[in-house]
The first five atom37 places (N, CA, C, CB, O) and aatype in JSON, in Angstrom:
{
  "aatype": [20, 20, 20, 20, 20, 20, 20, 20, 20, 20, 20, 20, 20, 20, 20, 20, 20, 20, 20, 20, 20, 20, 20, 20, 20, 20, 20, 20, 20, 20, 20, 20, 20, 20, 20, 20, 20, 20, 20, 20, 20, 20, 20, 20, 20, 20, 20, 20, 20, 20, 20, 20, 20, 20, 20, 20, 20, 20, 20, 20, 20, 20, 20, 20, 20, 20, 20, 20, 20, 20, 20, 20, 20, 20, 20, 20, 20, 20, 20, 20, 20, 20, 20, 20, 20, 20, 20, 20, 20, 20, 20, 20, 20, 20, 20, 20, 20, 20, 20, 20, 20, 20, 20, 20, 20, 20, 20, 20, 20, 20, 20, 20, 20, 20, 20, 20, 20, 20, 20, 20, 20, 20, 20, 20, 20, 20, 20, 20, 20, 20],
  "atom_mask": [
    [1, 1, 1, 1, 1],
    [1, 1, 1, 1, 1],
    [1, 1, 1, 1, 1],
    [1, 1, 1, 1, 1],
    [1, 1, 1, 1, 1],
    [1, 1, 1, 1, 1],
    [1, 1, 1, 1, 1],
    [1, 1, 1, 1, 1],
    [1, 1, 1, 1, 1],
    [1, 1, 1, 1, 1],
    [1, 1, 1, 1, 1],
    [1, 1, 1, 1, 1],
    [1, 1, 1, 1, 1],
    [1, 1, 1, 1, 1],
    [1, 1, 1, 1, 1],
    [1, 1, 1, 1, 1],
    [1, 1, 1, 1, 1],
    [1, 1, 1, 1, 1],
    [1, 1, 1, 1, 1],
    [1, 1, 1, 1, 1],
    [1, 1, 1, 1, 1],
    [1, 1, 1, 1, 1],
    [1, 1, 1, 1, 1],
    [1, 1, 1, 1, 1],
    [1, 1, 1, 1, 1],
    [1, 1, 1, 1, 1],
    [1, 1, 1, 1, 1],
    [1, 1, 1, 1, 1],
    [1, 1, 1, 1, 1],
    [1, 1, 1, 1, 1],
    [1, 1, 1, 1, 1],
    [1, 1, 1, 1, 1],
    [1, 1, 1, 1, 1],
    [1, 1, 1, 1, 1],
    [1, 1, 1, 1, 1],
    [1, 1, 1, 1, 1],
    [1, 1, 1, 1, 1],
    [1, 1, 1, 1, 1],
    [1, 1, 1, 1, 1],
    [1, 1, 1, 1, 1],
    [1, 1, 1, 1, 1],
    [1, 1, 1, 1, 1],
    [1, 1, 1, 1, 1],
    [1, 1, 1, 1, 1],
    [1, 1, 1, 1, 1],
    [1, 1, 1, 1, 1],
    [1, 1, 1, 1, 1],
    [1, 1, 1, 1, 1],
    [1, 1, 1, 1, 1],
    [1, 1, 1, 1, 1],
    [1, 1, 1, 1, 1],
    [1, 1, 1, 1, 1],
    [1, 1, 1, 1, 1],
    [1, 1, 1, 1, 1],
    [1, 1, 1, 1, 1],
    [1, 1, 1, 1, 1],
    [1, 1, 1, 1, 1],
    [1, 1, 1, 1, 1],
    [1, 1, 1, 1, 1],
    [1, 1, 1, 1, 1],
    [1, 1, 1, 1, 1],
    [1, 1, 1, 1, 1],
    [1, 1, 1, 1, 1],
    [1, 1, 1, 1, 1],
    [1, 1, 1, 1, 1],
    [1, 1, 1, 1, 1],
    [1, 1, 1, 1, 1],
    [1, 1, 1, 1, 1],
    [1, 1, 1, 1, 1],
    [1, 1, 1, 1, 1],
    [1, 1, 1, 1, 1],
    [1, 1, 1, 1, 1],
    [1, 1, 1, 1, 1],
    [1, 1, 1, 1, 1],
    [1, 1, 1, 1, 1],
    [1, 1, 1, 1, 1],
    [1, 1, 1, 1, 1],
    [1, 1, 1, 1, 1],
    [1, 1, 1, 1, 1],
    [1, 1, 1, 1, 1],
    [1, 1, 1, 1, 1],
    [1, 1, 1, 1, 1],
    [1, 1, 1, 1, 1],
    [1, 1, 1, 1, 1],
    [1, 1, 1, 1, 1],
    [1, 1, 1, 1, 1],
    [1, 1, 1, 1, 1],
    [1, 1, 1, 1, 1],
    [1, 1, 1, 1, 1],
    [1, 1, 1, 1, 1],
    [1, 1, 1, 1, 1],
    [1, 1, 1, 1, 1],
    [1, 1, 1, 1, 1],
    [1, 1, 1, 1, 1],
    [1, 1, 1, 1, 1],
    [1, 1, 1, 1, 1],
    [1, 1, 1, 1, 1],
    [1, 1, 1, 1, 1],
    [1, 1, 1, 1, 1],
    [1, 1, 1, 1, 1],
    [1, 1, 1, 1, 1],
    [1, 1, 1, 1, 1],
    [1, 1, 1, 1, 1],
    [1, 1, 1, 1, 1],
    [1, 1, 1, 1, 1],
    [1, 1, 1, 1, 1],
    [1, 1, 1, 1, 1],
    [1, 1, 1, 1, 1],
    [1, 1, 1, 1, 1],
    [1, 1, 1, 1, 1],
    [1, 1, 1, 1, 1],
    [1, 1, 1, 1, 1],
    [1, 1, 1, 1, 1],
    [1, 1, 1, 1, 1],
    [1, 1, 1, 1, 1],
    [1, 1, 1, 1, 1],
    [1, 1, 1, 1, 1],
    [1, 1, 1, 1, 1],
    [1, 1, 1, 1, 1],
    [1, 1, 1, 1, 1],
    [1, 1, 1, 1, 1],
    [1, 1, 1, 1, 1],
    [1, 1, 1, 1, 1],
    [1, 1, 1, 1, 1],
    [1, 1, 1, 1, 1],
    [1, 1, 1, 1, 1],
    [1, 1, 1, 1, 1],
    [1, 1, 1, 1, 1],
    [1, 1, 1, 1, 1],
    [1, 1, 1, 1, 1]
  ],
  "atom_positions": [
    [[9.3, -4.54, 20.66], [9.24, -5.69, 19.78], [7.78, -6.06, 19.51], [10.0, -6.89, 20.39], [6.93, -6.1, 20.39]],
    [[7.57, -6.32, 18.21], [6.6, -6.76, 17.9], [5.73, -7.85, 17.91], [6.71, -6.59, 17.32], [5.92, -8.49, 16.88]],
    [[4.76, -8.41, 18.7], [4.08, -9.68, 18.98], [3.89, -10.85, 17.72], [2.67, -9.24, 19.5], [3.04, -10.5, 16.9]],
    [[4.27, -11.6, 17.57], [3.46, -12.5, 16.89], [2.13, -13.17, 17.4], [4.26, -13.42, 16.62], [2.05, -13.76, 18.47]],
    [[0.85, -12.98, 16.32], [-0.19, -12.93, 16.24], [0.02, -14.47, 16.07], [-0.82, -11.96, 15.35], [0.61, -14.94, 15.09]],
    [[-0.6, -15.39, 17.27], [-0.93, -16.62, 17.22], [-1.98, -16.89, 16.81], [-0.83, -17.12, 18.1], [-2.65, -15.88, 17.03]],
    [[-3.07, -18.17, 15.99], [-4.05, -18.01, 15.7], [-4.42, -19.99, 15.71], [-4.07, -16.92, 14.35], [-4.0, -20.84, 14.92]],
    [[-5.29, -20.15, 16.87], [-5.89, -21.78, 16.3], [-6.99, -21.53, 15.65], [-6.34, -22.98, 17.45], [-7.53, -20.47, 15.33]],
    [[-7.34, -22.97, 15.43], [-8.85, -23.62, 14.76], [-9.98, -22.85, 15.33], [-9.19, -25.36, 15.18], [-10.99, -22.68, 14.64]],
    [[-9.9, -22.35, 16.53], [-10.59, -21.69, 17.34], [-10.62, -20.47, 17.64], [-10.5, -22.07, 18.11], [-11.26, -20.07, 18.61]],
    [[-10.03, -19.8, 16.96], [-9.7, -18.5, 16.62], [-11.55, -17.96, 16.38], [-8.44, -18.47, 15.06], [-12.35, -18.67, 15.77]],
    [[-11.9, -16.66, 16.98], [-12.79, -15.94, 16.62], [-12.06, -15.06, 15.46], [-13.37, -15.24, 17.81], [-11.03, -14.51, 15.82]],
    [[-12.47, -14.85, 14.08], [-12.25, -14.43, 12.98], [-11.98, -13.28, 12.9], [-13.0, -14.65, 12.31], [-10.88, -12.83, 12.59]],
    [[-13.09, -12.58, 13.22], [-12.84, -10.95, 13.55], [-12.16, -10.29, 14.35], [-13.71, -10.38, 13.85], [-11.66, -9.21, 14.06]],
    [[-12.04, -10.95, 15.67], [-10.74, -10.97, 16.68], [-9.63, -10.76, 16.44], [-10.47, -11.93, 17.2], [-8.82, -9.9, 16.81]],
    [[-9.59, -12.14, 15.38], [-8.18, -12.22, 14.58], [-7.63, -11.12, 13.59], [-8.24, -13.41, 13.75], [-6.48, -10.77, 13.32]],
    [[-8.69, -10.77, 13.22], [-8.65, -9.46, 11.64], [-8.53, -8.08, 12.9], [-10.94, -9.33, 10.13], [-7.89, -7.08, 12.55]],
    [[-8.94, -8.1, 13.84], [-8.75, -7.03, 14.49], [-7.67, -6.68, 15.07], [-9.46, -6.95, 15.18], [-7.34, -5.54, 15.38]],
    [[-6.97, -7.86, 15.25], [-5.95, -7.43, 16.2], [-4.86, -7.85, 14.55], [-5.79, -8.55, 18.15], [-3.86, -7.14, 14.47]],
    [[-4.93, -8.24, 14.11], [-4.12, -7.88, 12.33], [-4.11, -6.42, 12.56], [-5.24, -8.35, 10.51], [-3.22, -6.0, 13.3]],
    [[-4.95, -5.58, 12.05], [-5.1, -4.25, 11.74], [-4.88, -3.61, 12.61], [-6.1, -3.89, 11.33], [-4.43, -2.53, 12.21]],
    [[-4.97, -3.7, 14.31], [-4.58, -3.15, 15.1], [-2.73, -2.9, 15.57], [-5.4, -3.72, 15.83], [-2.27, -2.08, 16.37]],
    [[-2.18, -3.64, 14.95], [-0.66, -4.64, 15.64], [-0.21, -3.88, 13.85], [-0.76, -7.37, 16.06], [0.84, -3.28, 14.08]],
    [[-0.46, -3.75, 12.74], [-0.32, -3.28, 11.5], [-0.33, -1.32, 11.64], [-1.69, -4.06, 10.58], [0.48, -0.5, 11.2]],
    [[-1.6, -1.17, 12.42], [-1.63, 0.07, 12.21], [-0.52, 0.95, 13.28], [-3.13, 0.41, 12.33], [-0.18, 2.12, 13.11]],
    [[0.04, -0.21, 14.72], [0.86, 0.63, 15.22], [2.49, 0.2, 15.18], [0.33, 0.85, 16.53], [3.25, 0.8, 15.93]],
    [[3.06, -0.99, 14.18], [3.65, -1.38, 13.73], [4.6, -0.93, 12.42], [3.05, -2.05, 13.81], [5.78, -0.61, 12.33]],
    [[3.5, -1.07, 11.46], [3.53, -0.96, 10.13], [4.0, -2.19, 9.33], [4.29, 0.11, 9.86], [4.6, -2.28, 8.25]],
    [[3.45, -3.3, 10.39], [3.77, -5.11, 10.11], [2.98, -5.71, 10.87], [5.28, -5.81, 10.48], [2.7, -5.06, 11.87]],
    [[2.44, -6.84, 10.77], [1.99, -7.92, 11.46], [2.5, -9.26, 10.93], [0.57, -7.87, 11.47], [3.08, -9.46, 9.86]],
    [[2.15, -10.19, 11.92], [2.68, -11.43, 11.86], [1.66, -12.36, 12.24], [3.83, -11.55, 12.64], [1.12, -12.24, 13.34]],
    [[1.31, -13.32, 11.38], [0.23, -14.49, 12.2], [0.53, -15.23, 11.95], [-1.08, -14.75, 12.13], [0.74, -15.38, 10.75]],
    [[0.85, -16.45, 13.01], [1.41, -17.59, 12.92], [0.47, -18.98, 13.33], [2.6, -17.4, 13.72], [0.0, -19.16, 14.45]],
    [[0.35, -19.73, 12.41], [-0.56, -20.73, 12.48], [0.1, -21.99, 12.56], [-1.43, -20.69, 11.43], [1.2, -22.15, 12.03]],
    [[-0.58, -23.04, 13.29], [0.05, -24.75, 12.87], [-1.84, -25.28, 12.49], [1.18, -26.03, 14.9], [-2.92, -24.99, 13.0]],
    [[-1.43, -26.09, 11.45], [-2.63, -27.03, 10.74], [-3.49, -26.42, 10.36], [-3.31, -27.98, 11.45], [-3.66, -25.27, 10.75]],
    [[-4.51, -27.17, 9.22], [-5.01, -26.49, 8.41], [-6.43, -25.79, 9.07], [-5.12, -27.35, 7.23], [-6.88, -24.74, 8.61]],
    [[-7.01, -26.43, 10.09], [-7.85, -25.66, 10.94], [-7.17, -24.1, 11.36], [-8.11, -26.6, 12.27], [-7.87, -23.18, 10.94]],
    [[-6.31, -23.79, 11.89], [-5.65, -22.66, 11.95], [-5.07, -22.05, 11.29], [-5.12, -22.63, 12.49], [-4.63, -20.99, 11.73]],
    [[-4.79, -22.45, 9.86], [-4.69, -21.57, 9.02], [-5.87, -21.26, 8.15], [-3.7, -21.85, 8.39], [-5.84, -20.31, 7.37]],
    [[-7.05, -22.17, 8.29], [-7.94, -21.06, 7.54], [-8.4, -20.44, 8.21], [-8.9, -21.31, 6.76], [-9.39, -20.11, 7.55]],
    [[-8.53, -19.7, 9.61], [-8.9, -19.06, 10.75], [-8.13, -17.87, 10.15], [-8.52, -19.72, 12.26], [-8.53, -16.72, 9.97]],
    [[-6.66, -18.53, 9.82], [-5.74, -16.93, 9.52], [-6.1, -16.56, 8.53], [-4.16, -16.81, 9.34], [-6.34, -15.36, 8.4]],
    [[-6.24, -17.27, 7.69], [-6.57, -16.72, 5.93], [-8.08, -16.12, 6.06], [-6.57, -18.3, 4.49], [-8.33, -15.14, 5.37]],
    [[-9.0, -16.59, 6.81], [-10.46, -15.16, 6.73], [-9.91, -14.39, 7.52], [-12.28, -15.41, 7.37], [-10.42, -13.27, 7.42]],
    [[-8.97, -14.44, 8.39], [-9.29, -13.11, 9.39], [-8.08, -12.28, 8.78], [-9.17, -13.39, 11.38], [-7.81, -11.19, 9.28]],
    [[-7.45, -12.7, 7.87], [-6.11, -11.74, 6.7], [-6.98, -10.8, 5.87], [-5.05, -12.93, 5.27], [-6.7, -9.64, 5.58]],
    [[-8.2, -11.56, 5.48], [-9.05, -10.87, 4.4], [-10.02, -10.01, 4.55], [-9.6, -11.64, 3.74], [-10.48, -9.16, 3.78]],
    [[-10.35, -10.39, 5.9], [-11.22, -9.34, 6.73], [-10.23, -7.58, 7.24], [-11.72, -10.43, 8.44], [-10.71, -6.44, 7.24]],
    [[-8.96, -7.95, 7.55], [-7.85, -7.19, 8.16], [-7.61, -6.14, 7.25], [-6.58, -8.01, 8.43], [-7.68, -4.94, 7.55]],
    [[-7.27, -6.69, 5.92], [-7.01, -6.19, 4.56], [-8.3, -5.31, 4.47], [-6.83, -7.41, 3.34], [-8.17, -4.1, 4.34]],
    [[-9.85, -6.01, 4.56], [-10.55, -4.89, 3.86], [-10.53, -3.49, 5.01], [-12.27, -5.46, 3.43], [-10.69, -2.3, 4.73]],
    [[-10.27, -4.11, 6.31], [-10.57, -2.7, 7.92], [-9.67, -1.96, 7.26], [-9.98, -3.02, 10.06], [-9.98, -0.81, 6.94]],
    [[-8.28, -2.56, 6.91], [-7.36, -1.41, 6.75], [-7.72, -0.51, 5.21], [-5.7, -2.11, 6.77], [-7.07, 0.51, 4.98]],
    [[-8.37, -0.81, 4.61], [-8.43, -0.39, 3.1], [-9.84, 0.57, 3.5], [-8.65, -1.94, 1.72], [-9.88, 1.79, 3.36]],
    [[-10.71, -0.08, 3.9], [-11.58, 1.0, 3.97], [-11.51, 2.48, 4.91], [-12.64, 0.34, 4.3], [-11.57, 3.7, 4.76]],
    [[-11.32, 1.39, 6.05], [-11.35, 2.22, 7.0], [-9.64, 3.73, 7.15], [-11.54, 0.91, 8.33], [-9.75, 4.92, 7.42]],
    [[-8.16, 2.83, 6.8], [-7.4, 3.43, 6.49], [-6.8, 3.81, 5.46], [-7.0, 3.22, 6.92], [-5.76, 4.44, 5.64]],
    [[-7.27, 3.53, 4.03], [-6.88, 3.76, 3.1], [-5.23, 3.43, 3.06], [-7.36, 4.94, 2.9], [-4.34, 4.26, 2.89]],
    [[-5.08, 2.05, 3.24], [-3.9, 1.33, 3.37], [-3.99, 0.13, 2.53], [-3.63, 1.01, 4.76], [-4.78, -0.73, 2.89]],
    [[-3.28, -0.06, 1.46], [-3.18, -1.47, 0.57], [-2.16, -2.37, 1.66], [-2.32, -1.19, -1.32], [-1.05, -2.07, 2.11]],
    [[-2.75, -3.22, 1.83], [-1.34, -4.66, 2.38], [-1.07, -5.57, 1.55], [-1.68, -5.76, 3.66], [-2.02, -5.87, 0.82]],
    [[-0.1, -6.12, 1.37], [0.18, -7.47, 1.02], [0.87, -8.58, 2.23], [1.15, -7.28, -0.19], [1.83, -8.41, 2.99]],
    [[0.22, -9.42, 2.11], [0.64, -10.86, 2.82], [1.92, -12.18, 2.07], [-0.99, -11.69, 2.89], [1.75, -12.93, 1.11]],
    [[2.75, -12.05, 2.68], [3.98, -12.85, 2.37], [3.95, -14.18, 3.04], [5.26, -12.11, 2.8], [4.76, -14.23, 3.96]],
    [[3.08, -15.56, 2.83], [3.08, -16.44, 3.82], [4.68, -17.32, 4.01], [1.81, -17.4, 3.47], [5.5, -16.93, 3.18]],
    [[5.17, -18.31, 4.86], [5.78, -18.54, 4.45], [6.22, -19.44, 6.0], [6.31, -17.53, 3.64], [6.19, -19.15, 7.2]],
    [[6.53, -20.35, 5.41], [7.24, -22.0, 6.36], [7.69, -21.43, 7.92], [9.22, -22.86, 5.39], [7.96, -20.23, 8.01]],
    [[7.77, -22.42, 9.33], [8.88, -21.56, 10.05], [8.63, -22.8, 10.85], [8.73, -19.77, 10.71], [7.57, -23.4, 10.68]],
    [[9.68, -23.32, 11.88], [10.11, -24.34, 12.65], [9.52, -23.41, 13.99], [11.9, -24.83, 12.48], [9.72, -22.2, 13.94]],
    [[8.92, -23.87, 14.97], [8.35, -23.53, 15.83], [8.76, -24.97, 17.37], [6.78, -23.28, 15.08], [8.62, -26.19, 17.23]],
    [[9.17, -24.36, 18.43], [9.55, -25.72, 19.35], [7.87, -25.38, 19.99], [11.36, -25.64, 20.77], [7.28, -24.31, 20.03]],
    [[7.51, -26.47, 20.37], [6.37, -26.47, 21.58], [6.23, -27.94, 21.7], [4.77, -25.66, 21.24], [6.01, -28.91, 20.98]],
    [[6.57, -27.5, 23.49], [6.84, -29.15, 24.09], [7.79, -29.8, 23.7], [5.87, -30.13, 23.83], [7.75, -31.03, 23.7]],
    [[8.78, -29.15, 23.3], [9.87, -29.81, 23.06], [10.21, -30.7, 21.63], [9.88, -30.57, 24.13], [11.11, -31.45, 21.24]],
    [[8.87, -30.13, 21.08], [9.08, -30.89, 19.36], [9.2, -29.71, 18.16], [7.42, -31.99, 18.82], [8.81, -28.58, 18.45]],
    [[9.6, -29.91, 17.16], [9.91, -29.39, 16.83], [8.44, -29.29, 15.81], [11.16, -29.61, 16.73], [8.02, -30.41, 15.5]],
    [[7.61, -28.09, 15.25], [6.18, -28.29, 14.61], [7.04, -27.11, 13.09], [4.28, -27.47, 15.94], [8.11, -26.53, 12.94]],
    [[6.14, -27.24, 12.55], [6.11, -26.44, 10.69], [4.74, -25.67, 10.93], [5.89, -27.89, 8.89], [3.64, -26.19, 10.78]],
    [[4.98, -24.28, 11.33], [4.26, -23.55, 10.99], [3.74, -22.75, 9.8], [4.46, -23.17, 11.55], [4.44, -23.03, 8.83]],
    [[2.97, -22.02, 9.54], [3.0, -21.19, 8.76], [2.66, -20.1, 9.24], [2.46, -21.45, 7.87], [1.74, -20.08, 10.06]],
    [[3.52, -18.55, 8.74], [3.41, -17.04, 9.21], [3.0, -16.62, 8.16], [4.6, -16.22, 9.71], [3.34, -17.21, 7.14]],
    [[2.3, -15.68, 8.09], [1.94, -14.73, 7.28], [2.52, -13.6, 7.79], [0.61, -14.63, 7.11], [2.54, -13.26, 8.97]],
    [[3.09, -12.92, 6.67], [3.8, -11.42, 7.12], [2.91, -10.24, 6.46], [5.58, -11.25, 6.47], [2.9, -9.95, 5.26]],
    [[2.55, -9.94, 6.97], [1.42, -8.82, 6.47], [2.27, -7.56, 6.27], [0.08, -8.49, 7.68], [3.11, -7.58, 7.17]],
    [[2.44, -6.47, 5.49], [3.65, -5.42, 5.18], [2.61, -4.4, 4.08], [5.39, -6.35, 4.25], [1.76, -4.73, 3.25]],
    [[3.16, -2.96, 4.56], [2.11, -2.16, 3.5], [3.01, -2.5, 1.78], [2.03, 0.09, 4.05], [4.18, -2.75, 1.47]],
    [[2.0, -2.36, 1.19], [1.82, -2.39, -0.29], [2.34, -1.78, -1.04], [0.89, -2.22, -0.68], [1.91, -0.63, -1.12]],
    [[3.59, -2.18, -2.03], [3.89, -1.0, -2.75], [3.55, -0.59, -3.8], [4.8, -0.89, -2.91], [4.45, -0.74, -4.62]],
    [[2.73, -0.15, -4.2], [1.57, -0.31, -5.62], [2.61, 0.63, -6.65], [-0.53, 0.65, -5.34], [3.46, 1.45, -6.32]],
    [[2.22, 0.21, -7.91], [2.83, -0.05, -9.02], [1.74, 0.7, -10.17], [3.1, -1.71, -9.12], [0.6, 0.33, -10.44]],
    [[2.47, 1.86, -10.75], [1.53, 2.45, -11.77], [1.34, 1.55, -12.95], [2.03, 3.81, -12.27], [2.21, 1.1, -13.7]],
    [[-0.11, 1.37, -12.97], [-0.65, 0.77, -14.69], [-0.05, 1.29, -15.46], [-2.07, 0.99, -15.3], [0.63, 2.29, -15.21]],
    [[-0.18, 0.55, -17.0], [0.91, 1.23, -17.9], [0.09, 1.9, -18.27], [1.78, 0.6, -18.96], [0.66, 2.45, -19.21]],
    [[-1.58, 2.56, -18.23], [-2.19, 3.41, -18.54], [-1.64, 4.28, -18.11], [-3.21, 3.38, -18.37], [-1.42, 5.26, -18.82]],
    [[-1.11, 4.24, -16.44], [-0.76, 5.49, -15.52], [0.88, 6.13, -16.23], [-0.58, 4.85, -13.56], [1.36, 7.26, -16.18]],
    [[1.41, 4.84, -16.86], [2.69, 5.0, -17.18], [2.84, 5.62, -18.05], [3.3, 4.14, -17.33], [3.68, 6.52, -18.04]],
    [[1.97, 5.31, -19.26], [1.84, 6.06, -20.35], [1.25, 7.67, -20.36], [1.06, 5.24, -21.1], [1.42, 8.49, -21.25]],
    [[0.5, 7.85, -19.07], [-0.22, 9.33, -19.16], [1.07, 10.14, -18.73], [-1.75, 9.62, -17.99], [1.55, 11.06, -19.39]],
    [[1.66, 9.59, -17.34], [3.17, 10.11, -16.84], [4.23, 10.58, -17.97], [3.94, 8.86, -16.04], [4.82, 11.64, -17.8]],
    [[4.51, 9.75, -19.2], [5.17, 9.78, -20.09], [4.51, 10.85, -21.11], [5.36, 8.48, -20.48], [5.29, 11.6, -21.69]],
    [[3.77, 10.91, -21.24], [3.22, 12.01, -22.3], [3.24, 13.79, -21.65], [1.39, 11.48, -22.66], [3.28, 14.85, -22.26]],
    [[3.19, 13.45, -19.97], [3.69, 15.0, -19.05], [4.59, 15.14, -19.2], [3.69, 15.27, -17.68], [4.86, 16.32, -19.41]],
    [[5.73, 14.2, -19.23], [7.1, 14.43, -19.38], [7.79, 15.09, -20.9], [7.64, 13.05, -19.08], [8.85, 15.68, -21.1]],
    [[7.19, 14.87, -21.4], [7.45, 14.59, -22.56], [7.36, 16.81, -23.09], [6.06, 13.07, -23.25], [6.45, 17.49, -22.6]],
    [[8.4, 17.44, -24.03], [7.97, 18.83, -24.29], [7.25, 18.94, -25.51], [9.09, 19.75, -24.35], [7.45, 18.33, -26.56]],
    [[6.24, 19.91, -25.21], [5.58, 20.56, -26.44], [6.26, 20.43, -27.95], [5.51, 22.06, -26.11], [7.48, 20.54, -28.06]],
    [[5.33, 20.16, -29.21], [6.06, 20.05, -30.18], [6.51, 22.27, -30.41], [4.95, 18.95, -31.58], [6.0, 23.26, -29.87]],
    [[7.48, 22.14, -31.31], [6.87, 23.74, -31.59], [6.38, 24.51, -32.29], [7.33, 24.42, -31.55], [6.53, 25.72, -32.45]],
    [[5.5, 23.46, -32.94], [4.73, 24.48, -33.64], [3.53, 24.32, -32.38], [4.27, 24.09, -35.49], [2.57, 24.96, -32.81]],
    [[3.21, 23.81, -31.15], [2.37, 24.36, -30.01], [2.52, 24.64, -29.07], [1.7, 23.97, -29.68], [1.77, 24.38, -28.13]],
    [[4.13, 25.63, -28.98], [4.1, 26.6, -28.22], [4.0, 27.54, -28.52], [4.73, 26.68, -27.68], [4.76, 27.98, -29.39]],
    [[2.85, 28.47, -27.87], [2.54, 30.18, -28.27], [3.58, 31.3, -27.73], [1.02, 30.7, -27.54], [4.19, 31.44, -26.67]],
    [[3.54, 31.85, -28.66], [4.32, 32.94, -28.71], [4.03, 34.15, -27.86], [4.34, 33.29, -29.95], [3.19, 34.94, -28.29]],
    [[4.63, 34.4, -26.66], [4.12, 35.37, -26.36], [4.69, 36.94, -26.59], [3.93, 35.04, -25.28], [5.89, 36.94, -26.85]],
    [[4.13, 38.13, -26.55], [4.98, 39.35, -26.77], [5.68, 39.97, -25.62], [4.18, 40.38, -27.33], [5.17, 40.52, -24.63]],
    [[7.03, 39.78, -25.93], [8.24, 40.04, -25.1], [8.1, 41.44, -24.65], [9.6, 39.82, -25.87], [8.92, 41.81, -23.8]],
    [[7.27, 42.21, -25.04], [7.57, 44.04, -24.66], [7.26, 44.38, -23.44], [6.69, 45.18, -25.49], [6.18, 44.14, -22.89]],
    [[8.1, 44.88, -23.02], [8.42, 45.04, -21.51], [7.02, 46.26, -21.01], [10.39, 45.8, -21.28], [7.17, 47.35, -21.58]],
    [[6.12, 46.22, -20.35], [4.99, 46.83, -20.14], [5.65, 48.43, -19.27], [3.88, 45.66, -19.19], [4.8, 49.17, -18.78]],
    [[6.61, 48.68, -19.21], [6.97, 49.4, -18.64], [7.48, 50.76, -19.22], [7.58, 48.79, -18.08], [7.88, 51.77, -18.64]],
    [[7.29, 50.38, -20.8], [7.97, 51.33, -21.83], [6.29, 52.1, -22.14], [8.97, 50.32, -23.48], [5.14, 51.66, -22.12]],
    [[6.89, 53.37, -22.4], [6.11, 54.45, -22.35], [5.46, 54.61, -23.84], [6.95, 55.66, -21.86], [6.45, 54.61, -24.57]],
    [[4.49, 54.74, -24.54], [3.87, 54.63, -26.19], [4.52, 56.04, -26.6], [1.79, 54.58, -26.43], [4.61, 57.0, -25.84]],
    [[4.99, 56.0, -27.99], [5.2, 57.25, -28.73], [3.73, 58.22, -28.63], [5.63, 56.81, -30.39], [2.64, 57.96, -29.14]],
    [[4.04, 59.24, -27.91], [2.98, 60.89, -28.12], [2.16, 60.5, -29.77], [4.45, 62.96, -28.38], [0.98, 60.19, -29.95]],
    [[3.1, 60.63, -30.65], [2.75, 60.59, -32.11], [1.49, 59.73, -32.3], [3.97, 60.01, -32.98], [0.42, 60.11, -32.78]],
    [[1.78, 58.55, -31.88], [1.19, 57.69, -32.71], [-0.77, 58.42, -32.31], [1.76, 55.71, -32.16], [-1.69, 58.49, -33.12]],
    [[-0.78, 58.68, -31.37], [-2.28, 58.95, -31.04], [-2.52, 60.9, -31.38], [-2.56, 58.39, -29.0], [-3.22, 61.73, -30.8]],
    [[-1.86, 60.98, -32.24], [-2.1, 62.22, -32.78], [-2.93, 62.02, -34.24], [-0.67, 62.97, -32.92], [-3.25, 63.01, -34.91]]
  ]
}
């Protein structure tokens, strides 16, 4: 099972982005879970830092899904926020779409060449080189 990545106000940044990319790279998910706005902007640089380790360093796009969650501590009930970090499913430009579509697509025919069907195996008439 996978840890959720806790993160306060006090969060060291890079720490945080490290162990993102670390918990991501043997996962293929992370989770950081914050209460108040001191701890969530701790999560939000160390998401952006995480994002670039994994992009440079692994040639991995992420996207981050944040999103509400009821959390008990001490017996109260708190409103967190998680970020779900998940690889990227990238989406061809319609440049890319349009080049794809033009491969697909067959030769008109007047530009396909003709090639000569004669089987290389047939022997030349004596005559002709007389």
């Amino acid at each position: 099972m996978m840890d959720i990545i806790k993160v306060s106000a006090n969060s060291r940044t890079s720490a945080v982005a490290g162990a993102i990319a670390g918990v991501f790279r043997e996962h293929g998910r992370a989770e950081v879970q914050a209460i108040g706005a001191g701890a969530v902007n701790q999560s939000v640089k160390a998401l952006v830092l995480a994002i670039s380790y994994l992009k440079e360093r692994d040639n991995i796009d992420v996207a981050c899904v944040p999103e509400f969650v009821d959390v008990e501590i001490e017996d109260k009930v708190r409103t967190a926020i998680r970020l779900v970090v998940e690889r990227r499913e990238t989406v061809p430009s319609a440049d890319e779409m349009e080049e794809l579509d033009q491969l697909d697509q067959a030769p008109e025919a007047d530009e396909i060449t003709q090639v000569d069907q004669t089987p290389e195996t047939e022997s030349p008439d004596p005559a002709a080189f007389s």
